[in-house]
Structure formats: structure tokens, C-alpha cells
N, C-alpha and C positions, 0 to 999 in steps of 0.2 A: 522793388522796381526792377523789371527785368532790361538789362543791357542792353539790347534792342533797342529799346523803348528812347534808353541818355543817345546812345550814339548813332543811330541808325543800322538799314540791315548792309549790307556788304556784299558782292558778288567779285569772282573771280572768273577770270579769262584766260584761256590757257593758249598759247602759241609757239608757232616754229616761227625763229627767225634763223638770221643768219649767224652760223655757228662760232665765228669771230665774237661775237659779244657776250660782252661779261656784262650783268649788273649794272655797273659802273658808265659803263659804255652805253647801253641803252639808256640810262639814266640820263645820260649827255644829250642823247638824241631829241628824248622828248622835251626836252627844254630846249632846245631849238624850236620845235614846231609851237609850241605851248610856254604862258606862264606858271602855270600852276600843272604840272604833270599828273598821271594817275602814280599810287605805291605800286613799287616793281617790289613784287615779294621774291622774287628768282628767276636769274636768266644766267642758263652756262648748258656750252654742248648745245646749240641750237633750239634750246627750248626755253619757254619764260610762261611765269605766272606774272598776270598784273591784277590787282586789287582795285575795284571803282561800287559807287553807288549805283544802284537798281538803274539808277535814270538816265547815268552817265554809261551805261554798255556801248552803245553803238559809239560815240561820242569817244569813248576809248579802244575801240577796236580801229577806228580811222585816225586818230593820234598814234597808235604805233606801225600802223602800216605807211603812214607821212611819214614816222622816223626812221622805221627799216622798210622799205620798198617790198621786199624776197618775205617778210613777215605775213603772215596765215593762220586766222585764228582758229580753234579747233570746235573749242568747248567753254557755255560756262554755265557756272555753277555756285553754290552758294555755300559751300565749306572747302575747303583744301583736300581735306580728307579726300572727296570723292574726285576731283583730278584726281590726285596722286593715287588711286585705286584704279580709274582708268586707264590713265599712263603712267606705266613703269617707271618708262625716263623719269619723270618729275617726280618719282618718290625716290629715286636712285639718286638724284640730283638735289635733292632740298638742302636747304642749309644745315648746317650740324649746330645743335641747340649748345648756347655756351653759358654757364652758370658764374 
């Protein structure tokens, strides 16, 4: 059974927001606008990755432009990899993997 198939597919959205917010902080926002948020895969230094279903794209590019106003999406895509290959920042900026 391939993974795809149990969980569905995934797409990510890459954004400038406002450089003030951490993670945490955008985290806050979208649950103001929303019950049920998109996953913030990383936001630091003005940039964020957020994770959402094929369906929910636009759906999620206007949930965090509600939460941060100055928010601009760039790019999306369907692995990490390839943001983080188009923008530097967010492969300079990813989380450090902790074991």
C-alpha cells in the first residue's frame, strides 16, 4: 500500500510574512481566523512553509493572509525539497532535525 493512498497527497505553500513571527506566533494567528488551522511546517525571519491538502490551497493561502495582512504567497508545491531548493531562505531556515 503506498502512503499516498492511507493519508492522502500534501502540498505545501511557501510565504513572506511578517518577520516578527515565529512558528508559535503564526500558529496563534490562525486560530483566531479558523478552528481547525493548516500545519505551519516553519515560520522564522519573514518566511513560512504551511502544509494543506490539494483542495484546501487557496482555502489556505487566504487563512494566513486573514492572520498576517503584510503575508504573500510565493510558491506551491508538493515536496519541501523543492521550496527549499528554490528558496535558499527556507532551506537556511528549516528546522534542525532532533533525534
Amino acid at each position: 500500500m503506498v502512503v499516498k493512498e492511507v493519508r492522502g497527497r500534501r502540498r505545501y505553500v511557501a510565504f513572506t510574512v511578517n518577520a516578527e513571527l515565529t512558528k508559535t506566533s503564526l500558529i496563534s494567528l490562525l486560530r483566531t481566523v479558523c478552528t481547525e488551522p493548516p500545519y505551519v511546517v516553519q515560520c522564522a525571519e519573514g518566511w513560512a512553509i504551511v502544509r494543506c491538502s490539494p483542495v484546501m490551497i487557496e482555502r489556505t493561502i487566504e487563512l494566513v493572509m486573514l492572520a498576517d495582512p503584510s503575508a504573500s504567497s510565493l510558491k506551491t508545491s508538493g515536496t519541501l525539497k523543492k521550496l527549499r531548493d528554490t528558496y535558499s531562505e527556507l532551506k537556511r531556515l528549516r528546522p534542525k532535525k532532533t533525534m
